[in-house]
C-alpha positions as CSV (number, residue, x, y, z in Angstrom):
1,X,31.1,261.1,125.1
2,X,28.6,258.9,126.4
3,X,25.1,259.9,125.2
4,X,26.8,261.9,122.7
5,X,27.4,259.4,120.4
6,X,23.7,258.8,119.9
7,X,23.9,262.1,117.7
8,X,26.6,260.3,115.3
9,X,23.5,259.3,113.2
10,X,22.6,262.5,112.4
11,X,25.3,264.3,112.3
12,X,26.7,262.2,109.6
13,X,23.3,262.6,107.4
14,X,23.1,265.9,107.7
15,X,26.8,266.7,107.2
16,X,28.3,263.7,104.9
17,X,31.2,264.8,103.9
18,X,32.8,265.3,107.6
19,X,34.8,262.8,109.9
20,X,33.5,262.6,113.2
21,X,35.1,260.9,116.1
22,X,33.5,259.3,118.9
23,X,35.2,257.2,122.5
24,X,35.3,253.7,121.1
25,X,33.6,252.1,124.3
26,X,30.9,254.6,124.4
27,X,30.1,253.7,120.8
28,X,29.8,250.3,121.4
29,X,27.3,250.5,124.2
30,X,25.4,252.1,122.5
31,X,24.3,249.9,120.4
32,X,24.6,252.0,117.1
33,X,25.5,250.1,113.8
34,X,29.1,251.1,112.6
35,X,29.7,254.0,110.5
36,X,32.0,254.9,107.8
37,X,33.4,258.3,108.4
38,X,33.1,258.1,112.4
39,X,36.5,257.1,113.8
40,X,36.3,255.6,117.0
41,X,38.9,256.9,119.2
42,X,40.3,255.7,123.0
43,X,39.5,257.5,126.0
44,X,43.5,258.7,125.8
45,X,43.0,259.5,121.9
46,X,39.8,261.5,122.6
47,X,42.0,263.1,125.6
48,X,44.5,264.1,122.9
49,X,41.7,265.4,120.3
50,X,40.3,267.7,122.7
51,X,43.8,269.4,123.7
52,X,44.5,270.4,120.2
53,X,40.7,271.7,118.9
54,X,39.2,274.8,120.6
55,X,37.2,273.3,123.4
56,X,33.7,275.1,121.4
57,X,32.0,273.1,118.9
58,X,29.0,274.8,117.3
59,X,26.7,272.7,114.9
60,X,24.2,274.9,112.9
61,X,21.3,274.2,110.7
């Protein structure tokens, strides 16, 4: 959320064969060009997301 999206770019380079999701109006404020496998999501549908995944996301490199 928010300034999280602004790792979207790299993410998605460094892991291309993921989906990643990101709040729709976030995104666009951002600025960033659209992506093809980042889904943009409402604030409800991101509300949703969160419920069903365990709340820990760990990225390693």
């Amino acid at each position: 959320m928010q300034n999280g999206v602004y790792a979207a770019l790299s993410l998605i380079a460094d892991y291309p064969k993921c989906t990643f999701y990101a709040v729709k109006n976030d995104y666009f404020a951002s600025g960033l060009p659209r992506l093809e496998n980042l889904i943009l999501v409402s604030d409800m549908q991101w509300v949703d997301l969160c419920a069903q995944q365990h709340p820990v996301i760990t990225i390693q490199q």
